[in-house]
TIBA-779827 format. One record per residue: residue in three letters; x, y, z of N, C-alpha, C, O in turn. Coordinates in steps of 0.05 Angstrom, whole numbers. Each point is the difference from the previous one (the first is absolute). Example, Ala and Ser with C-alpha at 12.3 -4.5 7.8 and 13.67 -1.06 7.14 Angstrom:
% TIBA-779827
residu;n.px;n.py;n.pz;ca.px;ca.py;ca.pz;c.px;c.py;c.pz;o.px;o.py;o.pz
ALA;264;-114;156;-18;24;0;18;24;0;21;0;13
SER;-28;21;-27;16;24;1;-15;22;14;10;22;4
END
This chain:
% TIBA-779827
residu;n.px;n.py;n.pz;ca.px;ca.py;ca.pz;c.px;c.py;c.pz;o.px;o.py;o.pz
UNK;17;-24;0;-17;24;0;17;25;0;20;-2;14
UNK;-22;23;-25;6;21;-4;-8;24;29;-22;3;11
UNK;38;7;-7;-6;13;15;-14;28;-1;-6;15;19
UNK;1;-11;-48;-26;22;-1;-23;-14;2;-21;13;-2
UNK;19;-40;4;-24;-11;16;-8;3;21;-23;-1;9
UNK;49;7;5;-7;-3;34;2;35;11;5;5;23
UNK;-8;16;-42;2;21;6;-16;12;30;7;19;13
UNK;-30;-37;-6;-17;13;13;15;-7;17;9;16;16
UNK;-4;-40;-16;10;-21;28;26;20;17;5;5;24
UNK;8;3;-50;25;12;9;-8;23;14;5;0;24
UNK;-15;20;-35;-20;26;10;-11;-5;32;5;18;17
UNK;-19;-43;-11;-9;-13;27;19;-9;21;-2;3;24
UNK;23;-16;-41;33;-7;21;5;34;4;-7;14;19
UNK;17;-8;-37;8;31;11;-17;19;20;11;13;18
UNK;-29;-15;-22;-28;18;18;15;-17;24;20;12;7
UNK;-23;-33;5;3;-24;22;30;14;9;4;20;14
UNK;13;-35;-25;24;16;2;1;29;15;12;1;21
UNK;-22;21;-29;6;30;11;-22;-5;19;9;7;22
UNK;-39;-17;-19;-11;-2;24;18;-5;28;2;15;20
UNK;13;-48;-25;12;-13;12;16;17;14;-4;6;24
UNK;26;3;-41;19;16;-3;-13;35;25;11;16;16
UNK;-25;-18;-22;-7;24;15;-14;-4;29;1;16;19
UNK;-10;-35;-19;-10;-18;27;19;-3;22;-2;8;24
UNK;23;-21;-38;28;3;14;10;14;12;7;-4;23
UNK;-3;32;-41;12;14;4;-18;15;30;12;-1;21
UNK;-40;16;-20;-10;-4;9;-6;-5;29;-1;17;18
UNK;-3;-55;-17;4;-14;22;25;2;13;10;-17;16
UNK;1;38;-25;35;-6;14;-6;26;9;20;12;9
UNK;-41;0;-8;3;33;17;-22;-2;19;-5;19;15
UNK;-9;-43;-13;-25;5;21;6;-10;25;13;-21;3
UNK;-26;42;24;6;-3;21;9;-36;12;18;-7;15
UNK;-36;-7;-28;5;-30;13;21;-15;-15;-9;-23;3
UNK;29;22;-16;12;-4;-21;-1;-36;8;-3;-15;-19
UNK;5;4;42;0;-27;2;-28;-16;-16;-4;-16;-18
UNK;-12;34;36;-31;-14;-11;5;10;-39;-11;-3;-22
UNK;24;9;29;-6;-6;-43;19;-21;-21;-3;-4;-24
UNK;21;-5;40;25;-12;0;-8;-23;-21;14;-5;-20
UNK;-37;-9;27;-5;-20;-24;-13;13;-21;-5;-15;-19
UNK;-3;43;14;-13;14;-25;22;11;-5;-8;19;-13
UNK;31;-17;14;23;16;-6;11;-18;-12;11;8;-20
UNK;-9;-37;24;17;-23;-13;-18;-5;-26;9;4;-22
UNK;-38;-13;28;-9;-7;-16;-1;18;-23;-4;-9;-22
UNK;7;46;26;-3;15;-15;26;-9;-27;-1;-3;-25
UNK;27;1;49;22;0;-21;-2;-22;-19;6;2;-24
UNK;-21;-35;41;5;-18;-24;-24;-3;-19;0;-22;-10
UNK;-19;37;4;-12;8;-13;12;22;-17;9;-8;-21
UNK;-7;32;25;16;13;-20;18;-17;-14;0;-2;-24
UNK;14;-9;38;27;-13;-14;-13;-29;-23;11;-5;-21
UNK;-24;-3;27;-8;-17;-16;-19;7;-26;1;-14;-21
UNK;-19;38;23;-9;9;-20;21;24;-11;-9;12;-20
UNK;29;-6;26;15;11;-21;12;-23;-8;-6;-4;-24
UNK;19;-12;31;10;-22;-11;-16;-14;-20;17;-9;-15
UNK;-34;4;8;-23;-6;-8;-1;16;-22;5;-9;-23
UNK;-13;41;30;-7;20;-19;26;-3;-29;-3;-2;-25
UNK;25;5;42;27;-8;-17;-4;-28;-22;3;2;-24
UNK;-9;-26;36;2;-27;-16;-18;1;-27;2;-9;-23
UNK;-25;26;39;-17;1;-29;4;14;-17;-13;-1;-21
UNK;32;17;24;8;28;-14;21;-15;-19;7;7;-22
UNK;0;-27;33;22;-24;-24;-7;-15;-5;18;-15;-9
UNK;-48;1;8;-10;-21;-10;-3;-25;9;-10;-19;-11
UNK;23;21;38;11;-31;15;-22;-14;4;-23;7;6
UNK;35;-35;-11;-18;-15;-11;-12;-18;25;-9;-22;-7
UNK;7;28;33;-10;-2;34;-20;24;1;0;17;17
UNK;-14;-18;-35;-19;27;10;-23;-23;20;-3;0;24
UNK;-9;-19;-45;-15;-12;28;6;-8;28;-17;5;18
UNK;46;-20;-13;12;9;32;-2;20;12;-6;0;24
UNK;11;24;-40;14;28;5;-24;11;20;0;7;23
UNK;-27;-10;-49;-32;13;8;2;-14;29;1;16;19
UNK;-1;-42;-13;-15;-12;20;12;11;26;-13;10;19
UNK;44;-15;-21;13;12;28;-4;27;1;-1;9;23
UNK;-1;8;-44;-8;25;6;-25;6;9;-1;18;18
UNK;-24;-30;-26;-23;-3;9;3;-9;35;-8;15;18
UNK;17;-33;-16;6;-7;37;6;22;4;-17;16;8
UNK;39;-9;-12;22;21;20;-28;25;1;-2;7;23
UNK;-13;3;-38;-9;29;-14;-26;-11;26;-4;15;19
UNK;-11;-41;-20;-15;-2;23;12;0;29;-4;22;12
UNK;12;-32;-5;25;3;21;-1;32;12;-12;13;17
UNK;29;-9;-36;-1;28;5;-24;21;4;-1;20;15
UNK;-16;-27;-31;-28;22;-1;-15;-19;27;-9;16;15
UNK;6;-32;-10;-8;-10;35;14;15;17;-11;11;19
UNK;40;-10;-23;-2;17;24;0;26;-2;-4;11;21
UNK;7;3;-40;-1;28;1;-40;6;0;-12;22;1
UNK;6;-36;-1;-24;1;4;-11;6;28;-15;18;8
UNK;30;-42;8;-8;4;32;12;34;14;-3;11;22
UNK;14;-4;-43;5;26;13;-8;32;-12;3;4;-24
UNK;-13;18;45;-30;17;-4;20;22;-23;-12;13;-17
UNK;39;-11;21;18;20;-12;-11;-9;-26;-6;-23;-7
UNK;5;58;-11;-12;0;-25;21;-1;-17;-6;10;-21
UNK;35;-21;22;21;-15;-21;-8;-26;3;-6;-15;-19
UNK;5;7;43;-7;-32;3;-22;-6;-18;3;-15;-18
UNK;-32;29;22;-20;-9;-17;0;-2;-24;-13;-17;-12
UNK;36;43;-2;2;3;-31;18;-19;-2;-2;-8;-23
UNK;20;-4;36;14;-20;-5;-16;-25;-4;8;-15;-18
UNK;-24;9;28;-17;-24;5;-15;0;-21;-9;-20;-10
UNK;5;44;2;-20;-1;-31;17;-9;-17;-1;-22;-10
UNK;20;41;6;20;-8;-30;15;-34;3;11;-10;-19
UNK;-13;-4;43;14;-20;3;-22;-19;-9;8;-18;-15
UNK;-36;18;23;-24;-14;-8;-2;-1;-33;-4;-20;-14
UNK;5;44;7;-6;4;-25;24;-13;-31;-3;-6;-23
UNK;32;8;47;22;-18;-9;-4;-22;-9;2;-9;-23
UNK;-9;-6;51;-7;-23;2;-28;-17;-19;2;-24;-8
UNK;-19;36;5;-17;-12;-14;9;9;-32;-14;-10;-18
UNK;28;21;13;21;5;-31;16;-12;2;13;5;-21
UNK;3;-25;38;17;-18;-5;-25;-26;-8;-6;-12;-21
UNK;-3;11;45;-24;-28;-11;-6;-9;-30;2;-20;-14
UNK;-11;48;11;-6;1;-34;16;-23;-23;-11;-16;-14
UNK;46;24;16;12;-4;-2;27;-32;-4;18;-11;-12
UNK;-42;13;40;27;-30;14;-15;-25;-11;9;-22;3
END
């Protein structure tokens, strides 16, 4: 597959990515910094896996259905917990990570 097929997909990793990415950054300034400690991890291996991701398809690699599925986990993962928490990066994180996630599905 060509990767102007997967244009949207890429557009969706990226959105996920700078959510993630900003969640982080973020959760690293709020008063409880412990209590966020597992949305701070999960933030990073989510970002990191959908840029990684965003990258493979951008070369055609031929693991896109692996690629979708673990990205799909990690992207739920992550939008569960940024979910459990009321901060409005966490929630926008939890959207763009949901919305990841069911665009990897598609996919895998």
């Amino acid at each position: 597959m060509s990767h102007v097929q997967h244009q949207e997909l890429i557009a969706t990793l990226h959105e996920c990515v700078m959510a993630c990415n900003h969640c982080f950054d973020a959760c690293l300034k709020e008063e409880d910094v412990k209590m966020m400690a597992e949305c701070i991890r999960l933030d990073r291996e989510c970002s990191e896996i959908c840029a990684y991701f965003e990258k493979a398809l951008a070369r055609n690699t031929p693991f896109v259905a692996k690629l979708a599925t673990l990205c799909a986990q990690v992207c739920e993962a992550c939008g569960n917990e940024c979910k459990k928490h009321d901060h409005e990066h966490c929630q926008k994180c939890a959207e763009a990570c949901f919305k990841c996630a069911e665009a990897c599905k598609k996919v895998a």
